[in-house]
C-alpha positions in Angstrom: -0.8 16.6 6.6 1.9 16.4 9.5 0.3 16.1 12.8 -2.6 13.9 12.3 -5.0 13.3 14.8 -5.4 9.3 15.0 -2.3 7.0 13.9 -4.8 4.8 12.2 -5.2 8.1 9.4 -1.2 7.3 9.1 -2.4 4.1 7.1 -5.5 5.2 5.7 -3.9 8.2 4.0 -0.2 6.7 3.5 0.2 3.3 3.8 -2.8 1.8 1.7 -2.5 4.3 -1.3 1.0 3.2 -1.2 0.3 -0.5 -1.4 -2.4 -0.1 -3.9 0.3 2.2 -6.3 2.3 -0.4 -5.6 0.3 -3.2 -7.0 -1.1 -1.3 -9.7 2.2 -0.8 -11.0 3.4 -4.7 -10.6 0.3 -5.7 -12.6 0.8 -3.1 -15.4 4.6 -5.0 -15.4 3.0 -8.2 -15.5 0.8 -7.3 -18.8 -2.4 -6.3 -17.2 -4.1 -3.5 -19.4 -5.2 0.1 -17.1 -8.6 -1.6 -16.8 -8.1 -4.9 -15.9 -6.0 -3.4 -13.0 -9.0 -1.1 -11.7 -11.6 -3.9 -12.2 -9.2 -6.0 -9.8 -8.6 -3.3 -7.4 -11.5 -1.7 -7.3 -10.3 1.4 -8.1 -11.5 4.1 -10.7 -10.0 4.3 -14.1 -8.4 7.4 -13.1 -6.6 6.8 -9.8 -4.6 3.3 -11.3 -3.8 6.0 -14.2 -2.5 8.2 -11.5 -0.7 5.7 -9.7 0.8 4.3 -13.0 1.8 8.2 -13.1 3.4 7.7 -9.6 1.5 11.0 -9.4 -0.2 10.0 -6.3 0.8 7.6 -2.8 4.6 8.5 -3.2 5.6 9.5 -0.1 5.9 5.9 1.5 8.9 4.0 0.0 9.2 0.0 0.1 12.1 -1.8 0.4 13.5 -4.1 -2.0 12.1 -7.5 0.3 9.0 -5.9 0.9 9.2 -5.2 -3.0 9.2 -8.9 -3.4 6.2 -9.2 -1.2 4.2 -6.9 -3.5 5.1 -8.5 -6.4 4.1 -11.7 -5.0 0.6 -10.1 -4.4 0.0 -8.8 -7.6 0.5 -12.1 -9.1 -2.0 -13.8 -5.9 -4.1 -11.0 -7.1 -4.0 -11.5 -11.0 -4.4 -15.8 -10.2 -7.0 -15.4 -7.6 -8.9 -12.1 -7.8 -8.5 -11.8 -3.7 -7.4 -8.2 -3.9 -8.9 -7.4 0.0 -7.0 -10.7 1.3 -3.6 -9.5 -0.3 -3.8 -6.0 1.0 -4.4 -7.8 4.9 -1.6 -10.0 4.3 0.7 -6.7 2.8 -0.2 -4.5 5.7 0.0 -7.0 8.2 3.7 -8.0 6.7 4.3 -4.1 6.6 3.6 -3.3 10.5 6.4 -6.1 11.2 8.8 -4.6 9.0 9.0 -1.3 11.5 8.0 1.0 9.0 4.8 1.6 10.1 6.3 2.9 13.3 8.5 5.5 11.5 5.9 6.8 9.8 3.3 7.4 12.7 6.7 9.1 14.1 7.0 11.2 11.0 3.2 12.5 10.5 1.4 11.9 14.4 1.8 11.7 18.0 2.4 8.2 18.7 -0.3 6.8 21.1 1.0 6.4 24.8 2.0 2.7 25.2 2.1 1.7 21.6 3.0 -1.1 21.0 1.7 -1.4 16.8 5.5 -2.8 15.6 6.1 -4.9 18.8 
């Protein structure tokens, strides 16, 4: 997949899996049955059981403060059932972090005059 066309696919094919694994995996930790997790995600059955796997959306790698963030989520998620506010808020938080730009470095041309992490 290295040299995608459009920096948003960067996100759509890394970044969101990612924080989705991510999730899945803080709600299993925080009792939530395989289920309850794709009912709350809106994800099939078999793609949280894949991500609980960490068979798919490994190849972006947190940080142990954006780790914190994620956990924080999960719980929002769990409390509130606001799944598409907490993934905003997570890729929002993750563009600041600087990661985003290594990526789109990694797998696509950077746009001229990007300015995504500024």
């Amino acid at each position: 997949m290295a040299n995608l066309m459009f920096h948003q696919e960067v996100e759509v094919w890394y970044v969101l899996p990612a924080l989705k694994r991510a999730i899945a995996i803080k709600m299993k930790d925080l009792g939530l049955k395989q289920n309850e997790i794709a009912k709350r995600l809106n994800l099939a059955k078999s793609s949280v059981s894949q991500y609980l796997k960490n068979k798919r959306a490994s190849k972006v790698k947190f940080n142990s403060d954006f780790e914190k963030e994620i956990t924080k989520s999960a719980s929002n998620i769990i409390k509130k059932d606001n799944f598409m506010q907490e993934i905003e808020n997570l890729c929002r938080k993750f563009k600041k972090t600087g990661c985003l730009c290594e990526l789109h470095k990694k797998y696509c041309q950077m746009p001229a005059g990007c300015s995504e992490c500024t």
